[in-house]
MARVOLO-154304 format. One record per residue (C-alpha): residue in three letters; x, y, z. Coordinates in nm, 2 decimals. Layout:
residues N
{'ALA',{X,Y,Z}} ...
This chain:
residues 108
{'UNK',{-0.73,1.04,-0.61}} {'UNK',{-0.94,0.79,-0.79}} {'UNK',{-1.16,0.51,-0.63}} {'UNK',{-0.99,0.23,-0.83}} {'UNK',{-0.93,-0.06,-0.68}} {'UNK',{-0.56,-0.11,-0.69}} {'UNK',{-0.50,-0.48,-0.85}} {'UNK',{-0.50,-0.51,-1.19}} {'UNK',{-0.39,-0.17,-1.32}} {'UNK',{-0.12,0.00,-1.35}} {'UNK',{-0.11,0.35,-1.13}} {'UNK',{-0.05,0.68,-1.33}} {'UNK',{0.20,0.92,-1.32}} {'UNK',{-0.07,1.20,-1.14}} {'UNK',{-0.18,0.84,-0.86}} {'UNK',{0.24,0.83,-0.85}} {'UNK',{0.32,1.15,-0.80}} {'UNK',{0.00,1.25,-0.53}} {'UNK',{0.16,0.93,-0.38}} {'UNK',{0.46,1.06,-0.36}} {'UNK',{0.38,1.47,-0.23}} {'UNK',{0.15,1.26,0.07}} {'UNK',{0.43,1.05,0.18}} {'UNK',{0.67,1.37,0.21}} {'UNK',{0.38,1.51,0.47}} {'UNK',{0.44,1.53,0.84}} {'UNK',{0.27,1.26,0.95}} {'UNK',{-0.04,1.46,1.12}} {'UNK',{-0.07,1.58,0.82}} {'UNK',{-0.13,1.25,0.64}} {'UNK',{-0.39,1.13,0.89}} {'UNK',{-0.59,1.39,0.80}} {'UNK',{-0.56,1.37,0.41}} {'UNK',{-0.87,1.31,0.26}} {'UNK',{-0.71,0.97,0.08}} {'UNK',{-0.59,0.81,0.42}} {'UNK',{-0.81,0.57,0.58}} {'UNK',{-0.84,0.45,0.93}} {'UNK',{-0.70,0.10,1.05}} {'UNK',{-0.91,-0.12,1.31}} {'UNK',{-0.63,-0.19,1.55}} {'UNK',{-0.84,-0.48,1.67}} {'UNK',{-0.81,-0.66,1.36}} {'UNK',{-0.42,-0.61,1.39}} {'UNK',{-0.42,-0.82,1.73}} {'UNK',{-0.26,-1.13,1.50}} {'UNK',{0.06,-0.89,1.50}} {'UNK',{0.26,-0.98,1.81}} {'UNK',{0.50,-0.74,1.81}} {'UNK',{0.59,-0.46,2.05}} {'UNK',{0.67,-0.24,1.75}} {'UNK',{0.45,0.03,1.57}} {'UNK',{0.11,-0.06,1.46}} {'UNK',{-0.03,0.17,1.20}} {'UNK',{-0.32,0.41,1.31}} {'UNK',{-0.39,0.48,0.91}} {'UNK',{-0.30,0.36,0.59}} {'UNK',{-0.17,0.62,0.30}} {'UNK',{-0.12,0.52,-0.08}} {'UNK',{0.25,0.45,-0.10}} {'UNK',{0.44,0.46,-0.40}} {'UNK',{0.72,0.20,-0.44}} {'UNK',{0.95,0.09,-0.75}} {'UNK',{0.90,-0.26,-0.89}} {'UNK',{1.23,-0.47,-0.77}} {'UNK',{1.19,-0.69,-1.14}} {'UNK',{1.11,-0.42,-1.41}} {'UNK',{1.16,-0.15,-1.26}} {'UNK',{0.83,0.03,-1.30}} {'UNK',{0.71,0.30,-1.00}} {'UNK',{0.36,0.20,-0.87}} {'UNK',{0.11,0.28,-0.58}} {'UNK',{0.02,0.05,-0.29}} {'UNK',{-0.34,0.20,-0.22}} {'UNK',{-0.42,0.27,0.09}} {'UNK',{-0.80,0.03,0.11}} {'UNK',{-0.53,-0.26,-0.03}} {'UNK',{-0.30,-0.21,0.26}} {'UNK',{-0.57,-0.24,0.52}} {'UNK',{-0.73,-0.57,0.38}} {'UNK',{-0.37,-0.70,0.34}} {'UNK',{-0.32,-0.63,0.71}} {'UNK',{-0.68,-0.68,0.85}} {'UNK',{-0.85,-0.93,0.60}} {'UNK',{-0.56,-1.13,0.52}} {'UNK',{-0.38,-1.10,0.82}} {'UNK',{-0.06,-1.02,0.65}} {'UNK',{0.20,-0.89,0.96}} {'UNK',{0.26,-0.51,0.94}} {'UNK',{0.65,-0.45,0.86}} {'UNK',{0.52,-0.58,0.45}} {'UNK',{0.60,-0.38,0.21}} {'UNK',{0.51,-0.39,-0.19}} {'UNK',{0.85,-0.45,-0.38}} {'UNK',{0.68,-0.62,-0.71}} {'UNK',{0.47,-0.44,-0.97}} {'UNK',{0.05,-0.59,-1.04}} {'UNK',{0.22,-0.72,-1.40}} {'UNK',{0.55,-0.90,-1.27}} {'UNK',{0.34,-1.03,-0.94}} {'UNK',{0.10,-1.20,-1.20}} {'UNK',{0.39,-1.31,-1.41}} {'UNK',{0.56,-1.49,-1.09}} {'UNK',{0.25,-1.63,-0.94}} {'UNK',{0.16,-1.78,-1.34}} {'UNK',{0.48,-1.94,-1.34}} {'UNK',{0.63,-1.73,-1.62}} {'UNK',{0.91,-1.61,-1.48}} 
């Protein structure tokens, strides 16, 4: 797996598939997966839920809802989306980099 950051390309079809063959592991197996990397759960106190807090993050691959197009949520993304930005924990990815920037431009 590369150390891209994940905005502003488009993953390929080895990021997609790797993507894919992690999230089929059992999920001890994924923990210790060289591409899996730790969350802080004291920076996911804003969550106030009773519900499952995430002890890692894994790159998770996802199909663009507009186009259509498979893509990777990496794994560092996930845990500034949920740490840094605060974002609550049940979010999912369901629009592609490209149509994201299309929407938040106004273009579609």
């Amino acid at each position: 797996m590369s150390g891209k950051q994940a905005r502003g390309y488009s993953s390929t079809p080895a990021e997609i598939a790797d993507a894919k063959r992690i999230a089929a592991l059992p999920t001890e197996m994924q923990k210790l997966h060289p591409s899996a990397v730790p969350a802080d759960q004291s920076q996911l106190a804003h969550v106030n839920t009773y519900g499952f807090l995430p002890g890692f993050y894994i790159d998770i691959p996802f199909v663009c809802r507009d186009c259509g197009k498979e893509e990777v949520w990496k794994a560092k993304s996930q845990k500034w989306y949920f740490e840094v930005h605060k974002a609550h924990v049940d979010s999912r990815p369901v629009r592609c980099y490209d149509c994201r920037k299309l929407r938040r431009d106004g273009l579609r």
